[in-house]
C-alpha positions in Angstrom: 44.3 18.7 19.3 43.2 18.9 23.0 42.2 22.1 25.0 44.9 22.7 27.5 43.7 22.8 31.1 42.9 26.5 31.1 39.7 27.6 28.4 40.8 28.7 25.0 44.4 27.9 23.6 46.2 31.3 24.2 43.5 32.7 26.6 43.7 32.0 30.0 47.0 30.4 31.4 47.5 29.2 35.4 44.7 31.8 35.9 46.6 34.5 34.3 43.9 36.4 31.5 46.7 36.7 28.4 44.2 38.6 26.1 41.3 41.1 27.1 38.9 40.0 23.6 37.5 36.4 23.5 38.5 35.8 19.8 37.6 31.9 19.3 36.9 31.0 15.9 34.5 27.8 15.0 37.0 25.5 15.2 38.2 26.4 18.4 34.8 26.1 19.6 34.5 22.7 18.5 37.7 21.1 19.6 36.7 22.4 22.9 33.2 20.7 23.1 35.0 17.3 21.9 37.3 17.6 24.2 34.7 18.4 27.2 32.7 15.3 26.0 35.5 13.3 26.2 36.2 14.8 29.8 32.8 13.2 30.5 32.8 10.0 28.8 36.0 9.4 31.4 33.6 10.8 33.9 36.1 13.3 34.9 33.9 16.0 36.5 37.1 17.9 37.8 38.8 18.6 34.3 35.4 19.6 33.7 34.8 21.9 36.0 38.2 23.4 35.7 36.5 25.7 33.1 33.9 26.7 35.6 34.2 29.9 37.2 33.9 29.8 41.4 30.7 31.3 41.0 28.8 29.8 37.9 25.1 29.0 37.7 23.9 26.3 36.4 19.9 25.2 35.2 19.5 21.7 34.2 16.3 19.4 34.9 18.8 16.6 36.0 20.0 18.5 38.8 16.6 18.9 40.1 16.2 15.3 39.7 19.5 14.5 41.6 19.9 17.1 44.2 16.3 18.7 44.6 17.0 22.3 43.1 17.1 23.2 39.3 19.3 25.7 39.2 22.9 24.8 41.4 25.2 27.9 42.6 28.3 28.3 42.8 31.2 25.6 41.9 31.2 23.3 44.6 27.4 23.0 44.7 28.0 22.0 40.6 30.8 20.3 41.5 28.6 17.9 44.5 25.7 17.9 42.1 28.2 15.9 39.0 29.8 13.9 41.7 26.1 12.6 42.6 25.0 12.0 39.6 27.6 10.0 37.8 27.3 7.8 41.3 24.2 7.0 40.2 24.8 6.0 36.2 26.1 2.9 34.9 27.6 4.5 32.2 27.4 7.6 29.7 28.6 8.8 26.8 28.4 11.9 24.6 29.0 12.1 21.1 29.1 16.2 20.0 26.5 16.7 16.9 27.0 20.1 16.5 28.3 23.4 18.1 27.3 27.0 17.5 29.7 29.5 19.4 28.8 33.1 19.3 32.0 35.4 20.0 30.0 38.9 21.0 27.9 37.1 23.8 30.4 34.8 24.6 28.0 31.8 24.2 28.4 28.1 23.6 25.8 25.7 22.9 26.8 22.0 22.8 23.9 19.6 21.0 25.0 16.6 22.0 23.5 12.7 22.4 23.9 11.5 25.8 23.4 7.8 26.1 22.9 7.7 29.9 22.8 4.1 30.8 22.0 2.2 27.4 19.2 5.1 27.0 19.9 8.1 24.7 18.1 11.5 24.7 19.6 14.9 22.8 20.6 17.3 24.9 21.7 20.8 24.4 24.2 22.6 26.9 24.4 26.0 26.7 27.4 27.6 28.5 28.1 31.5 28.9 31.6 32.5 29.7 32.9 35.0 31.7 35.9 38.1 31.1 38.2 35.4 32.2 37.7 32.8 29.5 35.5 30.3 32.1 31.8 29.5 32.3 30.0 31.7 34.3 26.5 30.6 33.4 25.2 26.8 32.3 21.5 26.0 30.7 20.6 22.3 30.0 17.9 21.4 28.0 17.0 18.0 26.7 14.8 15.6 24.8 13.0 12.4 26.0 14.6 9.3 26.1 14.3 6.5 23.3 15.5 8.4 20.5 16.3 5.9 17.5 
């Protein structure tokens, strides 16, 4: 079942918050993350981002890496920061190991493998969302490459 353009089934609608409480239950959670690493494998960085909020920040050691600063504000910073960095891959795909949502802080982390070129590495995104059901804060952490 794929996540509808706005964040959680029955949340958020054309930008229109429909319930005040974030209730998302585990599976929720995890149909969204497939669905975001499909989003990615397509390298479709705007249906990705279109559960970013205008003002998110975001901490990854790629984005140092591609644009020169670790942690990239706002949306279209994020959004010129993806766009440079799939220029620069051959390829990419995510495959979702696991996801751990946690409904009081609003917090979901992604463990993921990325194989980034024929190279894979684990990789854990860790998004924090907002009042209105998008990700207002983005943490990246990630292993080496040459994992079995």
């Amino acid at each position: 079942m794929p996540v509808p353009e706005y964040f959680w089934p029955g949340w958020i609608k054309n930008g229109e918050v429909l319930h005040k409480e974030l209730a998302v239950t585990g599976e929720e959670a995890r149909i969204f993350a497939e669905q975001w690493a499909a989003d990615w494998n397509e390298l479709a960085v705007e249906r990705v981002l279109a559960h970013f909020h205008d003002q998110v920040v975001f901490t990854s050691p790629t984005a140092l890496a591609v644009v020169g600063v670790a942690t990239v504000c706002g949306k279209q910073a994020l959004r010129q920061y993806w766009n440079a960095a799939v220029a620069q891959v051959g390829s990419l795909r995510f495959t979702v190991e696991r996801v751990l949502w946690d409904a009081h802080t609003r917090e979901l982390a992604i463990i993921y493998d990325a194989e980034i070129g024929g190279r894979t590495r684990r990789v854990s995104e860790n998004l924090t969302f907002g009042a209105d059901g998008r990700v207002i804060s983005a943490e990246v952490f990630h292993g080496v490459f040459g994992m079995p």
